[in-house]
mmJSON file of the N, C-alpha and C atoms, coordinates in Angstrom:
{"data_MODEL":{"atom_site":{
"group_PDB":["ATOM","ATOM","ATOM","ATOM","ATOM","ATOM","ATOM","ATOM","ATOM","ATOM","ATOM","ATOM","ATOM","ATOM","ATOM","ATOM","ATOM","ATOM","ATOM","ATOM","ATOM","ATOM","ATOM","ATOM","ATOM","ATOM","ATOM","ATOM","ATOM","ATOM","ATOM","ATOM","ATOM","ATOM","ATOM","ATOM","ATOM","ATOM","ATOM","ATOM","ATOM","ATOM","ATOM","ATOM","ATOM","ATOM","ATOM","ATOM","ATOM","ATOM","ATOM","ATOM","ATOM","ATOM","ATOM","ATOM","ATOM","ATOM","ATOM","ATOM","ATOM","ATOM","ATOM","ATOM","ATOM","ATOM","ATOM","ATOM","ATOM","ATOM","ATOM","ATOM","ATOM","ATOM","ATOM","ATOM","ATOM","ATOM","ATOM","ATOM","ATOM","ATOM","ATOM","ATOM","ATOM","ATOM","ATOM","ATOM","ATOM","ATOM","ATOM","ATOM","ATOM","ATOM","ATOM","ATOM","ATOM","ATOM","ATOM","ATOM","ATOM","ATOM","ATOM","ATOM","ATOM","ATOM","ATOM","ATOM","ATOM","ATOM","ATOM","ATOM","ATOM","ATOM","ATOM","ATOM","ATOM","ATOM","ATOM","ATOM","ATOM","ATOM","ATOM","ATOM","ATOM","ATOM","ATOM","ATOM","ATOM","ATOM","ATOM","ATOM","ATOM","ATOM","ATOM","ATOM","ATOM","ATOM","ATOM","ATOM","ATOM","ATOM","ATOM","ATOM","ATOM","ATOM","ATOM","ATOM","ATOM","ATOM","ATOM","ATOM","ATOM","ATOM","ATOM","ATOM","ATOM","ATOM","ATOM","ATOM","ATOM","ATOM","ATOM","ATOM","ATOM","ATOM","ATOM","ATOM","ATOM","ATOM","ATOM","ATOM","ATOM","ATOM","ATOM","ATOM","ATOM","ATOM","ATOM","ATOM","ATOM","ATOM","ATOM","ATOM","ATOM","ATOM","ATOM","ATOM","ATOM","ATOM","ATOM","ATOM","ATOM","ATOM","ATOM","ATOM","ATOM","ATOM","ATOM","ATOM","ATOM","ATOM","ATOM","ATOM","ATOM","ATOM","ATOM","ATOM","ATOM","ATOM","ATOM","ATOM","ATOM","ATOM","ATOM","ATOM","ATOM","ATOM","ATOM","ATOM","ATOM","ATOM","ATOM","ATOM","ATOM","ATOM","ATOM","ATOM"],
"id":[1,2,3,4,5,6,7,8,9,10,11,12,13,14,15,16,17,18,19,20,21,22,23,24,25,26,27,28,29,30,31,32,33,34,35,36,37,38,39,40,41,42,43,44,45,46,47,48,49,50,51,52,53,54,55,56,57,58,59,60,61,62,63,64,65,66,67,68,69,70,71,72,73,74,75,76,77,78,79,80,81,82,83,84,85,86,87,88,89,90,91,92,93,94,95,96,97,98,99,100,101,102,103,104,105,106,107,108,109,110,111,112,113,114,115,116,117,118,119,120,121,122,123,124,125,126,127,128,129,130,131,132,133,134,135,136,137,138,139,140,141,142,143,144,145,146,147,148,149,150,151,152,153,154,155,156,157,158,159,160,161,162,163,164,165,166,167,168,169,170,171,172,173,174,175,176,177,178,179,180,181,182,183,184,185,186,187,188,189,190,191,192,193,194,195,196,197,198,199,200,201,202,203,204,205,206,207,208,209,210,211,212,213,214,215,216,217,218,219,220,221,222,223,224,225,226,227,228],
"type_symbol":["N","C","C","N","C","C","N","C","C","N","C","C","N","C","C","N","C","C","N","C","C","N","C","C","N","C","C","N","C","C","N","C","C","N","C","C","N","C","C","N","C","C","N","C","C","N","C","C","N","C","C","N","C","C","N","C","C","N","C","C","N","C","C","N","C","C","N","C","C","N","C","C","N","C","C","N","C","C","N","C","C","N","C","C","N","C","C","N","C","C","N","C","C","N","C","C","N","C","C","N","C","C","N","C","C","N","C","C","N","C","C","N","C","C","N","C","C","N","C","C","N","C","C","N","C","C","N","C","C","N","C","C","N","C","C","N","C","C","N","C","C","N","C","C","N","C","C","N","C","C","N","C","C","N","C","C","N","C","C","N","C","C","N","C","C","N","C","C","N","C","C","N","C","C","N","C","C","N","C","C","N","C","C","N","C","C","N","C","C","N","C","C","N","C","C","N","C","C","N","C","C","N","C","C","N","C","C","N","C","C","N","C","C","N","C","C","N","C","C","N","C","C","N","C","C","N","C","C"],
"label_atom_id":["N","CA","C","N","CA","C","N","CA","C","N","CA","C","N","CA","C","N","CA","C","N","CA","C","N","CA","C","N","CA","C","N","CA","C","N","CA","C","N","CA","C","N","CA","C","N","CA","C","N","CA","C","N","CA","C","N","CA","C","N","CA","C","N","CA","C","N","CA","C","N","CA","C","N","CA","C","N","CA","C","N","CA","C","N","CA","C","N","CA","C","N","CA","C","N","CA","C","N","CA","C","N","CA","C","N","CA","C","N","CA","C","N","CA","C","N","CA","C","N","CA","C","N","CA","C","N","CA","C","N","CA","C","N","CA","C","N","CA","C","N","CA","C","N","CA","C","N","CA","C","N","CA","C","N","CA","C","N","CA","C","N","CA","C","N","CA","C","N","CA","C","N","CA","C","N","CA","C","N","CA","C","N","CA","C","N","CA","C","N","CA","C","N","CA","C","N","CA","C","N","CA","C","N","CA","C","N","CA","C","N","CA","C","N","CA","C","N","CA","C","N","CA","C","N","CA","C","N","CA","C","N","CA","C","N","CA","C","N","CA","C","N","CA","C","N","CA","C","N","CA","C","N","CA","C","N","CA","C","N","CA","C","N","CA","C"],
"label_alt_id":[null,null,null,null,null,null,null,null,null,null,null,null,null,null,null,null,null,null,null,null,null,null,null,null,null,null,null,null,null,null,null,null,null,null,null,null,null,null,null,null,null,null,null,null,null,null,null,null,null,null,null,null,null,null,null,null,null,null,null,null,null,null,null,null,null,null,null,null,null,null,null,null,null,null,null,null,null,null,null,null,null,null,null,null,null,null,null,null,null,null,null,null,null,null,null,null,null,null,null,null,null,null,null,null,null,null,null,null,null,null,null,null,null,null,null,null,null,null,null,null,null,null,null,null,null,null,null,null,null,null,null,null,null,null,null,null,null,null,null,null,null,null,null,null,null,null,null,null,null,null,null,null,null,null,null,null,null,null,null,null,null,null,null,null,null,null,null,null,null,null,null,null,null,null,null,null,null,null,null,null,null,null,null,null,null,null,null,null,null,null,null,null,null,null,null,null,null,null,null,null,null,null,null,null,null,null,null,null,null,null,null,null,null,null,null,null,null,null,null,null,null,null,null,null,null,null,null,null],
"label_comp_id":["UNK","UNK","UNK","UNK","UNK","UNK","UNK","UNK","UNK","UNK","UNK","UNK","UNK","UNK","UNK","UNK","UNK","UNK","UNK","UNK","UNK","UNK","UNK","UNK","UNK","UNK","UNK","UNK","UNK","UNK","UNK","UNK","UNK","UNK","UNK","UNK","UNK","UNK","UNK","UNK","UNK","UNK","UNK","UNK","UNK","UNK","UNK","UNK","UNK","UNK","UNK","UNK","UNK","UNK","UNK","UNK","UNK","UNK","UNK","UNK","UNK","UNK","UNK","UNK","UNK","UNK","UNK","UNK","UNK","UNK","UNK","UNK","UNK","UNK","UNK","UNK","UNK","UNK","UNK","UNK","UNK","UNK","UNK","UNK","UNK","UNK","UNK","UNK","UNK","UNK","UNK","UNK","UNK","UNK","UNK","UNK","UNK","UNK","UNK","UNK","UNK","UNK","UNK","UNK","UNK","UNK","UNK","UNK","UNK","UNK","UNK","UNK","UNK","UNK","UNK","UNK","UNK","UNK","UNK","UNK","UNK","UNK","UNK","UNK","UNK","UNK","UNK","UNK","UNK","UNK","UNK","UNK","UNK","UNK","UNK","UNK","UNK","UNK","UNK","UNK","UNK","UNK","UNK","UNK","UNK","UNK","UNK","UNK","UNK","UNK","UNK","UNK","UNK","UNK","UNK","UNK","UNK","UNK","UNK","UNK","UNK","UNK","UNK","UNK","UNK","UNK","UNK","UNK","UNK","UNK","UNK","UNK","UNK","UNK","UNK","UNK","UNK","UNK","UNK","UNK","UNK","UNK","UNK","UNK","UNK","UNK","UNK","UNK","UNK","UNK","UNK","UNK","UNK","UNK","UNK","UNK","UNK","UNK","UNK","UNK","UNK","UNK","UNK","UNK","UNK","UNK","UNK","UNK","UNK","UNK","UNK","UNK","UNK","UNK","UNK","UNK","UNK","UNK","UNK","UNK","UNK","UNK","UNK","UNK","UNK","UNK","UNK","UNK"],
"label_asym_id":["A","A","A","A","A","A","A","A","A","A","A","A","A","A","A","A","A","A","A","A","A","A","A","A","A","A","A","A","A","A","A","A","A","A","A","A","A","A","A","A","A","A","A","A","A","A","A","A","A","A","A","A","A","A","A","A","A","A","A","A","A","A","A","A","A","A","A","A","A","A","A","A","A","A","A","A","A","A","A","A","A","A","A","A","A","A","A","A","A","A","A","A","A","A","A","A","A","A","A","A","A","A","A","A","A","A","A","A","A","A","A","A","A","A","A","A","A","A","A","A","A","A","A","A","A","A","A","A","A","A","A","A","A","A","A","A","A","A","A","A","A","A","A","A","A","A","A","A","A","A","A","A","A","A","A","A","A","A","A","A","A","A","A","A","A","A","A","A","A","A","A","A","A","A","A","A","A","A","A","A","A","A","A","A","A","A","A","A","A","A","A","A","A","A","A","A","A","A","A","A","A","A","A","A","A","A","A","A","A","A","A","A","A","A","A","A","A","A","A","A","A","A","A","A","A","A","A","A"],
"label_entity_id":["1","1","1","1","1","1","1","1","1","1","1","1","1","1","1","1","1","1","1","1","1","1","1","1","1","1","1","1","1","1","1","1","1","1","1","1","1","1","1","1","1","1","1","1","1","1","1","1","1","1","1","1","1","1","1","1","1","1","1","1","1","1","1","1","1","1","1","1","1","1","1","1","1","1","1","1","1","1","1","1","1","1","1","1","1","1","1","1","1","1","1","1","1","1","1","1","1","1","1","1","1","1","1","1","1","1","1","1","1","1","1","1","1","1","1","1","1","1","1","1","1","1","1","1","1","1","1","1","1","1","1","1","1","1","1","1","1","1","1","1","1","1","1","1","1","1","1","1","1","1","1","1","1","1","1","1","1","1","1","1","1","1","1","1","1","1","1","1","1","1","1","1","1","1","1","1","1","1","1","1","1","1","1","1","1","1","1","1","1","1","1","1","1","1","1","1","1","1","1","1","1","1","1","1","1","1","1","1","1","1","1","1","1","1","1","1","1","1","1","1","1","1","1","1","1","1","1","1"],
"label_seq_id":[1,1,1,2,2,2,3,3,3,4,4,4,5,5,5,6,6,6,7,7,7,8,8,8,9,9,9,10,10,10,11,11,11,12,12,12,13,13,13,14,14,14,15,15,15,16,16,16,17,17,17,18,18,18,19,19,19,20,20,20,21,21,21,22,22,22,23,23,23,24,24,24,25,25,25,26,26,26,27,27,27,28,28,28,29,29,29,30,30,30,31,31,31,32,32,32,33,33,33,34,34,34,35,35,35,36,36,36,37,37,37,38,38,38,39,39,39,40,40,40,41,41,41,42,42,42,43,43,43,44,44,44,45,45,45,46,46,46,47,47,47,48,48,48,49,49,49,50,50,50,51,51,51,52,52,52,53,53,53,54,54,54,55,55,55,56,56,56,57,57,57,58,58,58,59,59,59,60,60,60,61,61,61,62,62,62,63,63,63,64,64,64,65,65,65,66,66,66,67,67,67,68,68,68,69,69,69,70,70,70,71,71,71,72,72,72,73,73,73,74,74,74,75,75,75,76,76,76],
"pdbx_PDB_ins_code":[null,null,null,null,null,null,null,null,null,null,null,null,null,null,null,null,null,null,null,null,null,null,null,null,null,null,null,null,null,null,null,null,null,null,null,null,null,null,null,null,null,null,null,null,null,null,null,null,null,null,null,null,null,null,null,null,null,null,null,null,null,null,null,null,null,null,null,null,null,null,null,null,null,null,null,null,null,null,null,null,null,null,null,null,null,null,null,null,null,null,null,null,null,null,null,null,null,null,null,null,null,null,null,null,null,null,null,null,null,null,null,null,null,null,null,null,null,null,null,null,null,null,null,null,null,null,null,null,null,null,null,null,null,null,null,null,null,null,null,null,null,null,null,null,null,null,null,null,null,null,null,null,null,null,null,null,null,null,null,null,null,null,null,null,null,null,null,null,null,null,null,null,null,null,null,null,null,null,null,null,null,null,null,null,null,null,null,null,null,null,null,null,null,null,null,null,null,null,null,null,null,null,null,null,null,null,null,null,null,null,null,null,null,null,null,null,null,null,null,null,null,null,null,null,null,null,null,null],
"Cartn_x":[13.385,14.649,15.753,15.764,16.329,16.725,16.373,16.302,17.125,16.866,17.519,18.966,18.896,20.349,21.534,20.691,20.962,21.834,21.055,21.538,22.703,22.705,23.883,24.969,24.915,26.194,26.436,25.614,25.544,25.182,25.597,24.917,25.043,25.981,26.224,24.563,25.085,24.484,22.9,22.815,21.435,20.942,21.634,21.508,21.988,21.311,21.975,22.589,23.645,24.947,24.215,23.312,22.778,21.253,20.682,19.399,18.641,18.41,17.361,18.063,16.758,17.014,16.081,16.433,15.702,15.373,14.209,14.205,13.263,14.044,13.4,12.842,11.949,11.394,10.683,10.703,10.71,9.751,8.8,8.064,7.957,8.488,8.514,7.43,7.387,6.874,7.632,8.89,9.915,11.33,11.836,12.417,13.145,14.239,14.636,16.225,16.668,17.851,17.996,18.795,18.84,20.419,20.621,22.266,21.691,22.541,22.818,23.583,22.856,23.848,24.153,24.944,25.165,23.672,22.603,21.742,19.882,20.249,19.252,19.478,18.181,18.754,17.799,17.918,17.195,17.141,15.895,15.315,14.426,14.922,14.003,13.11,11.61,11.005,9.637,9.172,8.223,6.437,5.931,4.827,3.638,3.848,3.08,3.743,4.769,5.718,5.205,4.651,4.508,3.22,2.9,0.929,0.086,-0.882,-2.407,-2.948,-3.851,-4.486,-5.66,-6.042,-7.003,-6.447,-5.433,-4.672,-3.911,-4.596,-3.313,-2.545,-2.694,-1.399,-0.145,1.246,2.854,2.901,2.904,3.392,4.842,5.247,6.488,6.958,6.349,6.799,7.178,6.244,6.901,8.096,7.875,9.364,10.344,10.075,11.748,12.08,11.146,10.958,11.944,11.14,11.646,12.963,13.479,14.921,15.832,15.733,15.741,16.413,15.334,15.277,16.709,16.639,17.112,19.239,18.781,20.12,20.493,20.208,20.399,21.337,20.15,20.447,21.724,21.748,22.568,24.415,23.853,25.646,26.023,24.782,24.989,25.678],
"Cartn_y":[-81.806,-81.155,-81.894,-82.391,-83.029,-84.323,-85.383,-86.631,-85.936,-84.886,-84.5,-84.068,-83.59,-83.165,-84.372,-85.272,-86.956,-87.339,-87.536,-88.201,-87.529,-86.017,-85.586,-86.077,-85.956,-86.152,-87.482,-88.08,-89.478,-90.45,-90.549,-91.103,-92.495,-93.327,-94.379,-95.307,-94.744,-95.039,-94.155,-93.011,-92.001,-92.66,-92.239,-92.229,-90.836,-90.257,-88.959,-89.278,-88.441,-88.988,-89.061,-87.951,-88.226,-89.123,-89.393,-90.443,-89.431,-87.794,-87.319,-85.491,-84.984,-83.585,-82.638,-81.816,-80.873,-79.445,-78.95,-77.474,-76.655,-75.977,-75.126,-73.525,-73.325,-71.889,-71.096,-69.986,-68.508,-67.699,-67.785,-66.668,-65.11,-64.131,-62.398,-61.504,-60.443,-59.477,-59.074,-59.157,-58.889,-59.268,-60.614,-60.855,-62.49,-62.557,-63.994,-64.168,-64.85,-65.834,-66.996,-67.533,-69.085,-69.288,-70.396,-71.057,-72.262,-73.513,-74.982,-75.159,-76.908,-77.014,-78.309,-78.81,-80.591,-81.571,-81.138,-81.951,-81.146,-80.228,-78.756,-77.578,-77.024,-75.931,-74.528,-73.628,-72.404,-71.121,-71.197,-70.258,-69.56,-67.906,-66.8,-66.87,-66.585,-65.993,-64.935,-64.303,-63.514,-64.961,-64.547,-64.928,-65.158,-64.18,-64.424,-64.958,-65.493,-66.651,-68.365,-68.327,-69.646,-70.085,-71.279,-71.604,-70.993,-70.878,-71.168,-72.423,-72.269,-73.462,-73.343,-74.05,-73.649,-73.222,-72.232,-72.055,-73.21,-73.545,-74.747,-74.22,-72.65,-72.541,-72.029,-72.116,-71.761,-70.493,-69.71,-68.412,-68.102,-67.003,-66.573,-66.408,-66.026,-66.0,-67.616,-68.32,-69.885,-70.44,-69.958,-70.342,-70.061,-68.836,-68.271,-68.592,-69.452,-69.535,-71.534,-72.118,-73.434,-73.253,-72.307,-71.852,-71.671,-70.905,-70.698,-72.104,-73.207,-74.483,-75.389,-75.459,-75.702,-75.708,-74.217,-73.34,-74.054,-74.084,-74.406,-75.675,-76.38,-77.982,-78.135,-77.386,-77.932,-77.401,-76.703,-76.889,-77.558,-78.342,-79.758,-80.527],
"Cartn_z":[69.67,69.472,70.21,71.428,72.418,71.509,70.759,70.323,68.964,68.268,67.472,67.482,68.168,68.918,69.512,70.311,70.584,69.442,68.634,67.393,67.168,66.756,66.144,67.272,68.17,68.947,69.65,69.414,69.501,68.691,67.212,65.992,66.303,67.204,67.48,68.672,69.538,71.192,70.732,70.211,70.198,71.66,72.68,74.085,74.393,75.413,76.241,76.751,77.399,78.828,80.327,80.293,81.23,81.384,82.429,83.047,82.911,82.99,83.11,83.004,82.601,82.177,81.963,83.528,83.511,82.902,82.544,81.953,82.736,83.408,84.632,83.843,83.702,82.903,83.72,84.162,85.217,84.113,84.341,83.215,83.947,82.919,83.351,82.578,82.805,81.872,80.998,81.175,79.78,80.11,79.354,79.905,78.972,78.318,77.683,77.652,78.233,78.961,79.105,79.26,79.01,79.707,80.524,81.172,81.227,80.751,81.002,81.915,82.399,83.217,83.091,83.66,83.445,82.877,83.356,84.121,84.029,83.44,83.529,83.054,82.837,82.184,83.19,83.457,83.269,82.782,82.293,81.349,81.783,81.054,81.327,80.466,80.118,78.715,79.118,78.488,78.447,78.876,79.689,79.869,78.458,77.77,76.729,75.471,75.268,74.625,74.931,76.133,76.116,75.541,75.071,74.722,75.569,74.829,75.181,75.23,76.69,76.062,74.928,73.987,73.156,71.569,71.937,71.038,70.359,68.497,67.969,67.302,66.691,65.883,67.283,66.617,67.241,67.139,68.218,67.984,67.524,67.2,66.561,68.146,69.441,70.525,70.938,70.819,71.368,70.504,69.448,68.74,68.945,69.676,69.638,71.316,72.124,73.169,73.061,72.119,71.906,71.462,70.599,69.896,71.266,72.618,73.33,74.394,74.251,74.764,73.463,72.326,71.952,71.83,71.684,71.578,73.097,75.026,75.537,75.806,75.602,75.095,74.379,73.29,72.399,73.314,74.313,74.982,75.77,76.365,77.44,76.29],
"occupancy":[1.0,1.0,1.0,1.0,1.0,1.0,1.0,1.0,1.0,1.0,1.0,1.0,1.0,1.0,1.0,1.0,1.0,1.0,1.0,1.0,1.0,1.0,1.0,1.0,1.0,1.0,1.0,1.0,1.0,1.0,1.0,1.0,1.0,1.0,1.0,1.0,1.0,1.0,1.0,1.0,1.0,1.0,1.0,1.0,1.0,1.0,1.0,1.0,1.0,1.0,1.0,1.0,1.0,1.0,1.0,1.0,1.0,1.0,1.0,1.0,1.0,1.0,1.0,1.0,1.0,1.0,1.0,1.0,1.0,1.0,1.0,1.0,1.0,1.0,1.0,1.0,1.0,1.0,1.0,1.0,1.0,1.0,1.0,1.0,1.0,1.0,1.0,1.0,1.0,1.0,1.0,1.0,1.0,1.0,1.0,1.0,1.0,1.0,1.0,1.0,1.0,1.0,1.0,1.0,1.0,1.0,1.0,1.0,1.0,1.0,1.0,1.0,1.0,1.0,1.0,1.0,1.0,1.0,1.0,1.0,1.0,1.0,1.0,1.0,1.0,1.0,1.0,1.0,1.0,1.0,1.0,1.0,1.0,1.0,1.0,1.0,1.0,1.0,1.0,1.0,1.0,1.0,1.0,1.0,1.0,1.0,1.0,1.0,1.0,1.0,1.0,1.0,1.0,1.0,1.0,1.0,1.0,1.0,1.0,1.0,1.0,1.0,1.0,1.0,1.0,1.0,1.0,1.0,1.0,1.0,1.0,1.0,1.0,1.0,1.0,1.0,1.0,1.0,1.0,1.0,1.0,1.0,1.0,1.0,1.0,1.0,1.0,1.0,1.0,1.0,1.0,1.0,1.0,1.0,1.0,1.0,1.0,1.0,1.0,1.0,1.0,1.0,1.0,1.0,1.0,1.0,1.0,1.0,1.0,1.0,1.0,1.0,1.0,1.0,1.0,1.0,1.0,1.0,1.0,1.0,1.0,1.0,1.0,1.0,1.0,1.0,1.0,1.0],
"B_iso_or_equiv":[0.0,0.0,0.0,0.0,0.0,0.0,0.0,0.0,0.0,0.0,0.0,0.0,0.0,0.0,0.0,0.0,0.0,0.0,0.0,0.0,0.0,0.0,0.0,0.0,0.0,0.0,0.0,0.0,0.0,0.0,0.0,0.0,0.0,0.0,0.0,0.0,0.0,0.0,0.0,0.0,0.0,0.0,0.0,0.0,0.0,0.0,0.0,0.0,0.0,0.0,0.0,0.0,0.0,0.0,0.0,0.0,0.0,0.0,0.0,0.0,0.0,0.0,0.0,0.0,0.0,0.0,0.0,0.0,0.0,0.0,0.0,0.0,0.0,0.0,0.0,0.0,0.0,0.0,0.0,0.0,0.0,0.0,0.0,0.0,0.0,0.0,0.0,0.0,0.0,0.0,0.0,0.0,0.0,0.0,0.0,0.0,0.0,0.0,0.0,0.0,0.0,0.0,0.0,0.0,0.0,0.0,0.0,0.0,0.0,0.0,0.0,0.0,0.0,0.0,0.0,0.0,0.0,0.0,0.0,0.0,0.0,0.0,0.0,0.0,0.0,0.0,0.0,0.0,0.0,0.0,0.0,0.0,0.0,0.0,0.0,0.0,0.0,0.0,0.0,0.0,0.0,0.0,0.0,0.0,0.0,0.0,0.0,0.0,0.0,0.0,0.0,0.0,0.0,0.0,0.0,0.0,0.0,0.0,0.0,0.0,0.0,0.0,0.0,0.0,0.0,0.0,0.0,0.0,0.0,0.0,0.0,0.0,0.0,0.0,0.0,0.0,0.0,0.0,0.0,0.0,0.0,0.0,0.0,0.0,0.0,0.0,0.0,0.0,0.0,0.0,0.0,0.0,0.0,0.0,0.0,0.0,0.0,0.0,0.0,0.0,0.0,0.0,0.0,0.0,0.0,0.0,0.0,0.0,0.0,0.0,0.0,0.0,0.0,0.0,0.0,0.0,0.0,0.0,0.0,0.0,0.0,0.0,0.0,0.0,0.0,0.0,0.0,0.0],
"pdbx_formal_charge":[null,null,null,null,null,null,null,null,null,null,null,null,null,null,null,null,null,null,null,null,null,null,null,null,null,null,null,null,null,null,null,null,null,null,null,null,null,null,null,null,null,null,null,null,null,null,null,null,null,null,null,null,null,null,null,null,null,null,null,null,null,null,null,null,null,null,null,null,null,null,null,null,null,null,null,null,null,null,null,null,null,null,null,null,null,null,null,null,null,null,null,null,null,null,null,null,null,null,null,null,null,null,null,null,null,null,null,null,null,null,null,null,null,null,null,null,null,null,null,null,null,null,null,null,null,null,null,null,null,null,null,null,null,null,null,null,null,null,null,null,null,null,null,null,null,null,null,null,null,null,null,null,null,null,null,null,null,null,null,null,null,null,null,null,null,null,null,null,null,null,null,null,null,null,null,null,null,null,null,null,null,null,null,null,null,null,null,null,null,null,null,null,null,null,null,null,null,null,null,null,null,null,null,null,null,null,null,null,null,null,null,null,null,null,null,null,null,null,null,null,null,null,null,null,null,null,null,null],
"auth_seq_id":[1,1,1,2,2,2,3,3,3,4,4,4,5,5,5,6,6,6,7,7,7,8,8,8,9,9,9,10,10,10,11,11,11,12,12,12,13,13,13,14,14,14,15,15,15,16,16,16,17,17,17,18,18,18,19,19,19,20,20,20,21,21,21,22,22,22,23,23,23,24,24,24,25,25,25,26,26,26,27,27,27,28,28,28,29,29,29,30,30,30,31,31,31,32,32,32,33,33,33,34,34,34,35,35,35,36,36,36,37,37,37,38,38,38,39,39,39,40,40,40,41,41,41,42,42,42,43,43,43,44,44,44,45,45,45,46,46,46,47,47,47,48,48,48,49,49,49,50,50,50,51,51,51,52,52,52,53,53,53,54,54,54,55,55,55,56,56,56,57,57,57,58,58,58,59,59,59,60,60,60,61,61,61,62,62,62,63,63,63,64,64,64,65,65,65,66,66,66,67,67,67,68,68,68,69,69,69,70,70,70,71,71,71,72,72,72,73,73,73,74,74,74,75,75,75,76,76,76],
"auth_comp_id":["UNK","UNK","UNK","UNK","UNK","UNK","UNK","UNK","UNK","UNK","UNK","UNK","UNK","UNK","UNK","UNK","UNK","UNK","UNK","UNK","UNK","UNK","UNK","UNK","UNK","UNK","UNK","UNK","UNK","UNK","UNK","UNK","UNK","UNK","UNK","UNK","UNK","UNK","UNK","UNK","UNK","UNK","UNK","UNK","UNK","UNK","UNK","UNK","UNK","UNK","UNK","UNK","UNK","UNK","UNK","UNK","UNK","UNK","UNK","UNK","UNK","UNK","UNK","UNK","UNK","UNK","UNK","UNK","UNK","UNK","UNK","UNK","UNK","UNK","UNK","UNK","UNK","UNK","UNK","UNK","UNK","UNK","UNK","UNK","UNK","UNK","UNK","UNK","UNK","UNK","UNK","UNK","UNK","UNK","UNK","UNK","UNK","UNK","UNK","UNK","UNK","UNK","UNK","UNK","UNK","UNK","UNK","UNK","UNK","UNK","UNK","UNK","UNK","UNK","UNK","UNK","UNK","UNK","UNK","UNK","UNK","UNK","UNK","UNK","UNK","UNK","UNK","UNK","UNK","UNK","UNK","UNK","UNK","UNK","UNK","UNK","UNK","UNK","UNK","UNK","UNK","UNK","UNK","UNK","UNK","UNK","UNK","UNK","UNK","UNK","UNK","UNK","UNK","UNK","UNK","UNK","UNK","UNK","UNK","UNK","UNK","UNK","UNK","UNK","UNK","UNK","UNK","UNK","UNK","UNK","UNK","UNK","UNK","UNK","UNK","UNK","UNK","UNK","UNK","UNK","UNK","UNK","UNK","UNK","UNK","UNK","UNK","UNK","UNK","UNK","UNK","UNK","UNK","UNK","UNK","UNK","UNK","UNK","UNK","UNK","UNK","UNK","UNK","UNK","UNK","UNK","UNK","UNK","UNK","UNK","UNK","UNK","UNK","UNK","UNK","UNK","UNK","UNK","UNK","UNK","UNK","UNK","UNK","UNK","UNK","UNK","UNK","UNK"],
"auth_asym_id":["A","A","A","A","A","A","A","A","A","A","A","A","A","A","A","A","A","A","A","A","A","A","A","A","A","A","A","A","A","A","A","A","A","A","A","A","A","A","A","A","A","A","A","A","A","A","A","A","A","A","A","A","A","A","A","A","A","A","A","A","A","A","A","A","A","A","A","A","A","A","A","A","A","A","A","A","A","A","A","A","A","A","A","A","A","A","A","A","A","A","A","A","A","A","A","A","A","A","A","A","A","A","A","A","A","A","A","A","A","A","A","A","A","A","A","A","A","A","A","A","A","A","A","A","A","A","A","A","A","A","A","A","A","A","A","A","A","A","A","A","A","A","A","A","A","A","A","A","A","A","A","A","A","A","A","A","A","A","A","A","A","A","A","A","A","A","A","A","A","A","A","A","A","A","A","A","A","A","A","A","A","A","A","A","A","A","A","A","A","A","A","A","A","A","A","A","A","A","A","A","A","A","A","A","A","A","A","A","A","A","A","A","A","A","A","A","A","A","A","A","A","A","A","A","A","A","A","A"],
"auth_atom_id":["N","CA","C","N","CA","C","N","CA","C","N","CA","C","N","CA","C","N","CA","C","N","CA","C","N","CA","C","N","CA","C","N","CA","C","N","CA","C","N","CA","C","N","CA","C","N","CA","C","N","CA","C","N","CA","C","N","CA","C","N","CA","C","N","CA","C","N","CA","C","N","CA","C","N","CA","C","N","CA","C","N","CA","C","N","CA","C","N","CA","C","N","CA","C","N","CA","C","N","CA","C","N","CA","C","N","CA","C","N","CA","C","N","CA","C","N","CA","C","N","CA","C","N","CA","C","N","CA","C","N","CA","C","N","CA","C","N","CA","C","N","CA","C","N","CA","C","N","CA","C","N","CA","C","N","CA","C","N","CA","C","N","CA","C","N","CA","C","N","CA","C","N","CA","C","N","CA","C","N","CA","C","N","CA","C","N","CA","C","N","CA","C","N","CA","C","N","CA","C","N","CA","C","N","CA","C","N","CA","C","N","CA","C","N","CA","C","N","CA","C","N","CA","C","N","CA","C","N","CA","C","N","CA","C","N","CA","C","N","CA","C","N","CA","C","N","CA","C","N","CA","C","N","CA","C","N","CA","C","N","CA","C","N","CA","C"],
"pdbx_PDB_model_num":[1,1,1,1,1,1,1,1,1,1,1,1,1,1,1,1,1,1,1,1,1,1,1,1,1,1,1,1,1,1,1,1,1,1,1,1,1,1,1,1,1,1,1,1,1,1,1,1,1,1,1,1,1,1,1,1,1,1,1,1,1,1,1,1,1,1,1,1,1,1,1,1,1,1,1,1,1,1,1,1,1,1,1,1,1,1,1,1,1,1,1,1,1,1,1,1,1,1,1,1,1,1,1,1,1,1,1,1,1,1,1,1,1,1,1,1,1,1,1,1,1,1,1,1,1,1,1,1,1,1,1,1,1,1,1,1,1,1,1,1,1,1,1,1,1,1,1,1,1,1,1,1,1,1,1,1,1,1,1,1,1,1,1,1,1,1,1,1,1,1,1,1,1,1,1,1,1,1,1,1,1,1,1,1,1,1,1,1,1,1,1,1,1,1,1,1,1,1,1,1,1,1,1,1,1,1,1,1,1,1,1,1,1,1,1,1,1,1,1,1,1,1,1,1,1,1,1,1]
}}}
């Protein structure tokens, strides 16, 4: 999503502005938020949103967990 996003706003360079970029994620029992920042982002989400290990299909929870990551991103 990150490289996707690149591109759109950088169709030239498809370089980020910044050297590096963090995504800091806080897992709750109930709980989804998201603030950017220059450089990083942190994010709230529900504990059972993120993978399994073992598990190969995407939950409808990790999606809306990556949407989450995305939507973020996309205001750096």
């Amino acid at each position: 999503m990150c490289k996707a996003q690149i591109t759109l706003f950088e169709p030239r360079t498809k370089r980020a502005r910044m050297d590096r970029y963090v995504f800091m994620t806080v897992t709750v029992a109930d709980g989804y938020s998201g603030l950017e920042h220059r450089a990083s982002m942190a994010l709230i989400c529900n504990r059972s949103d993120l993978p399994v290990q073992g598990r190969l299909e995407m939950t409808d929870g990790y999606r809306t967990y990556l949407g989450l990551c995305s939507h973020e991103y996309f205001h750096t």
